[in-house]
C-alpha positions as CSV (number, residue, x, y, z in Angstrom):
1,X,72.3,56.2,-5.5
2,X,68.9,58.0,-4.5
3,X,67.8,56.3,-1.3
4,X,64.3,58.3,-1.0
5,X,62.6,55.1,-2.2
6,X,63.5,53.2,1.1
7,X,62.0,56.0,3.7
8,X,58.8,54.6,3.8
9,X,59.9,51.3,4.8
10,X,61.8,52.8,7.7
11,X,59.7,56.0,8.4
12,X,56.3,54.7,7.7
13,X,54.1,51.9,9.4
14,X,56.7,49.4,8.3
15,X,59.1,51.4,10.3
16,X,61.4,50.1,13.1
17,X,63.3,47.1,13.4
18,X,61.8,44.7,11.4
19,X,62.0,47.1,8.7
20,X,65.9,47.5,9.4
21,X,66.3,43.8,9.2
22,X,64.6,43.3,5.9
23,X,66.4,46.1,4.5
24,X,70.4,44.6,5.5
25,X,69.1,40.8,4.5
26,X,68.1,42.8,0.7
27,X,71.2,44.6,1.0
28,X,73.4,41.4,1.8
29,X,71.7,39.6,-0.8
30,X,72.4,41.9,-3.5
31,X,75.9,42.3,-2.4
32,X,76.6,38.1,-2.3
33,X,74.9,38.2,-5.5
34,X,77.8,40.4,-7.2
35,X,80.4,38.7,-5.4
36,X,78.9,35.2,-6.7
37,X,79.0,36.2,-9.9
38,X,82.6,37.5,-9.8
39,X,83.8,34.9,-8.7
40,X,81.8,32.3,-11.0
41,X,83.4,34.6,-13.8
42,X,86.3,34.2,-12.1
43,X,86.6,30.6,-12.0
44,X,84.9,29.8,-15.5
45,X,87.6,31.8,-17.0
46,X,90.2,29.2,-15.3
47,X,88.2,26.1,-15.9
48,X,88.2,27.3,-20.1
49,X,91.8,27.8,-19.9
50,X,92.5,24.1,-17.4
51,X,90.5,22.5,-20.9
52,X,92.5,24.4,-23.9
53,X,95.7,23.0,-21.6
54,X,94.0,19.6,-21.0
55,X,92.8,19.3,-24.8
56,X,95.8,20.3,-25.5
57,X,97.9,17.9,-23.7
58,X,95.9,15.0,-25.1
59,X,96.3,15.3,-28.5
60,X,100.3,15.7,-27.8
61,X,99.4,11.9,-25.7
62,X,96.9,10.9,-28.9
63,X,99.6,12.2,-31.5
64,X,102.5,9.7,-28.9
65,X,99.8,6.9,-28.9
66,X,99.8,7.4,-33.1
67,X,103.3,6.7,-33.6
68,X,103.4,3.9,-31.2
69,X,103.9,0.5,-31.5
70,X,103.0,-1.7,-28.8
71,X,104.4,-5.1,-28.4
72,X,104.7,-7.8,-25.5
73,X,107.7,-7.4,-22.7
74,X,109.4,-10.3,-24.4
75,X,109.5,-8.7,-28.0
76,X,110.9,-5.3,-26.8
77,X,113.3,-7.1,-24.9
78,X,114.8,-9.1,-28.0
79,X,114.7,-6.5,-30.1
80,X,116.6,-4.4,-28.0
81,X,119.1,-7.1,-27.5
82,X,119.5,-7.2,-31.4
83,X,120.5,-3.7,-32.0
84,X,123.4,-4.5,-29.1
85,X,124.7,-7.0,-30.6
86,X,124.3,-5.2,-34.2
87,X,126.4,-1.8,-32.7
88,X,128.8,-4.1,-31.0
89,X,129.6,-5.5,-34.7
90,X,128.9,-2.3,-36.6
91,X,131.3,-0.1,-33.7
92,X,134.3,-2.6,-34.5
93,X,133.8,-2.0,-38.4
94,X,133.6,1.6,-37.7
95,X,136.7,1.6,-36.1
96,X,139.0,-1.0,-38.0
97,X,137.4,1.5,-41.4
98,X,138.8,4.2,-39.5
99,X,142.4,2.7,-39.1
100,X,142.9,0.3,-42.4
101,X,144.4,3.4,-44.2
102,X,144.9,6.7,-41.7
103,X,145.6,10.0,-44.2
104,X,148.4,11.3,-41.7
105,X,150.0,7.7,-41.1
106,X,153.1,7.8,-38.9
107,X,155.6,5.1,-40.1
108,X,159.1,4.0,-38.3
109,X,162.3,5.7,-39.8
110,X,163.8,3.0,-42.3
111,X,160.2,1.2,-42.4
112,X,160.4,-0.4,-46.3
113,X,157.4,-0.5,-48.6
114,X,157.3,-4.4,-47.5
115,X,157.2,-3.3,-43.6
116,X,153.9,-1.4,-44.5
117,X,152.2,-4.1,-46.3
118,X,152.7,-6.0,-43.9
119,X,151.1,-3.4,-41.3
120,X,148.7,-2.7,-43.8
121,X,147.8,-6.4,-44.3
122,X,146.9,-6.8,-40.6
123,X,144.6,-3.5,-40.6
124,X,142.8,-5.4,-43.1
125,X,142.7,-8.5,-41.6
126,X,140.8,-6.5,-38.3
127,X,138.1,-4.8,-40.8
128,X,137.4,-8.6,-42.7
129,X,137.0,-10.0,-39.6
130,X,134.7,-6.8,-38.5
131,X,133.1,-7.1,-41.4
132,X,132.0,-10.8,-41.4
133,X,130.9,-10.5,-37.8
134,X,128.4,-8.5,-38.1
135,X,127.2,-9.6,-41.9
136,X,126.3,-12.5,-39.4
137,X,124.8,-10.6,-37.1
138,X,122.6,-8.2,-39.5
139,X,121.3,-12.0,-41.0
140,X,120.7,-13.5,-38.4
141,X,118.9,-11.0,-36.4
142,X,117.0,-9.9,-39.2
143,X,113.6,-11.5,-38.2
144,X,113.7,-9.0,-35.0
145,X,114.0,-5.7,-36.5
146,X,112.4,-3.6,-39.4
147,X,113.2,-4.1,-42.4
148,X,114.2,-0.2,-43.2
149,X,117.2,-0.8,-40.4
150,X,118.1,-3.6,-42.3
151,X,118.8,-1.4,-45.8
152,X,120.5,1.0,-43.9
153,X,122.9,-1.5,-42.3
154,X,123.9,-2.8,-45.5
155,X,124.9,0.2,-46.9
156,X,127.1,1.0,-43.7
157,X,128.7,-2.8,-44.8
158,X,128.7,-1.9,-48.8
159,X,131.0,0.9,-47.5
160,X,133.3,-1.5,-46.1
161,X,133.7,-3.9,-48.6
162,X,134.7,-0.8,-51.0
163,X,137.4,-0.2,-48.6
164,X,138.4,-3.9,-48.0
165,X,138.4,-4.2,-52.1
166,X,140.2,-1.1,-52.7
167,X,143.1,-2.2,-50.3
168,X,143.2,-5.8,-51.7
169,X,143.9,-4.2,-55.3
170,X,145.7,-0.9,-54.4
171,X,148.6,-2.7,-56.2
172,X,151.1,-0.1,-57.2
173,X,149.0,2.7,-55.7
174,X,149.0,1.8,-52.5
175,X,150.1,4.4,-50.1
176,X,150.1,7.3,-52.5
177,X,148.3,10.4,-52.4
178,X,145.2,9.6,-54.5
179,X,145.1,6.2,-52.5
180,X,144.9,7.8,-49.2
181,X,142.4,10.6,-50.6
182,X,140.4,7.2,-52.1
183,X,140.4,6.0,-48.5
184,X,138.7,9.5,-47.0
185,X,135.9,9.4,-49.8
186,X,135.3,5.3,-48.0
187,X,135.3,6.9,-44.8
188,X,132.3,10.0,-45.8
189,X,130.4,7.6,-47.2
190,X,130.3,5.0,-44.4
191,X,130.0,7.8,-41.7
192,X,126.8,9.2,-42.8
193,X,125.5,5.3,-43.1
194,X,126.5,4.7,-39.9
195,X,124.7,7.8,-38.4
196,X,121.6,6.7,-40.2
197,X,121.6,3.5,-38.3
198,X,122.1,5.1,-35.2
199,X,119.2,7.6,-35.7
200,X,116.9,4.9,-37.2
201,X,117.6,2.1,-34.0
202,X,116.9,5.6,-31.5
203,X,113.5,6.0,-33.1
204,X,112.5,2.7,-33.2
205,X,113.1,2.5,-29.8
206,X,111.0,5.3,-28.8
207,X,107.6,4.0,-30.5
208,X,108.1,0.7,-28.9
209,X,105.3,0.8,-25.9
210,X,104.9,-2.4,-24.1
211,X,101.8,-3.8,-23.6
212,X,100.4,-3.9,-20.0
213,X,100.0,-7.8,-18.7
């Protein structure tokens, strides 16, 4: 930079100390001046980028508040307590379906045809009684759950009475191959059922917000 503009103020009658004074406050305020405006650059670059990530942060909490459904303290809790006692029912059926007919059944050396029937008879008995449990259950509690968890209850139960009905009139099919490969086509259709319940309860649960008091 060509400081020959600045002699007269330090040669000339303006000369001396006065002039020396003026010229370091001119020079400091330019200087302050640059470093104000770096750092406003600085910081209004950060304060854009703290609102893309605060804007968008609230429209994951807007798209949350969307889905929600808020209810009192006393609703959540007995809607939460029907789907326990609904699993409780729908785990035994689950697991007396799984057992009424095995494919790779083990059976006692010497067992006759009218030993098995007899086993068989009291697998059944455990899936009736599963079954009837929580047909109760799924009626009763009906009022405090959607409707949609309903449907896909029942067909996790039309599953079951296929297999109870099956069993009942196996007749002279019972125990052979195409009746236990009958019994695995009961079994992929309840599964899938049951895993529909299980997804549908999850995400019912997590739009339920509670109202504050």
């Amino acid at each position: 930079m060509n400081w020959e503009w600045l002699k007269p103020f330090v040669t000339g009658a303006l000369g001396g100390s006065l002039a020396v004074v003026a010229l370091w406050k001119w020079l400091g305020d330019v200087v302050l001046g640059k470093i104000i405006e770096r750092e406003k650059a600085k910081y209004t670059k950060e304060i854009e980028e703290l609102k893309a990530k605060y804007a968008q942060e609230l429209e994951t909490y807007r798209a949350r508040l969307d889905r929600s459904v808020f209810v009192t303290r006393a609703h959540f809790e007995v809607e939460l307590d029907a789907y326990k006692q609904l699993f409780e029912g729908l785990g035994e059926v689950r697991l007396a379906i799984a057992g009424t007919r095995p494919s790779m059944g083990l059976y006692r050396e010497g067992e006759t045809r009218e030993d098995k029937m007899k086993s068989l008879g009291k697998r059944l008995e455990v899936l009736v009684e599963a079954h009837d449990k929580t047909v109760k259950a799924i009626e009763y509690l009906s009022p405090f759950y959607p409707s949609d968890i309903y449907t896909k209850l029942d067909e996790c139960l039309t599953a079951a009475r296929g297999e109870i009905l099956d069993i009942q009139t196996g007749g002279n099919e019972t125990f052979t191959l195409g009746w236990f490969q009958e019994g695995q086509k009961r079994l992929d259709r309840f599964y899938p059922a049951y895993h529909a319940v299980t997804d549908a309860i999850r995400n019912r649960i997590s739009t339920l917000a509670i109202l504050p008091r």
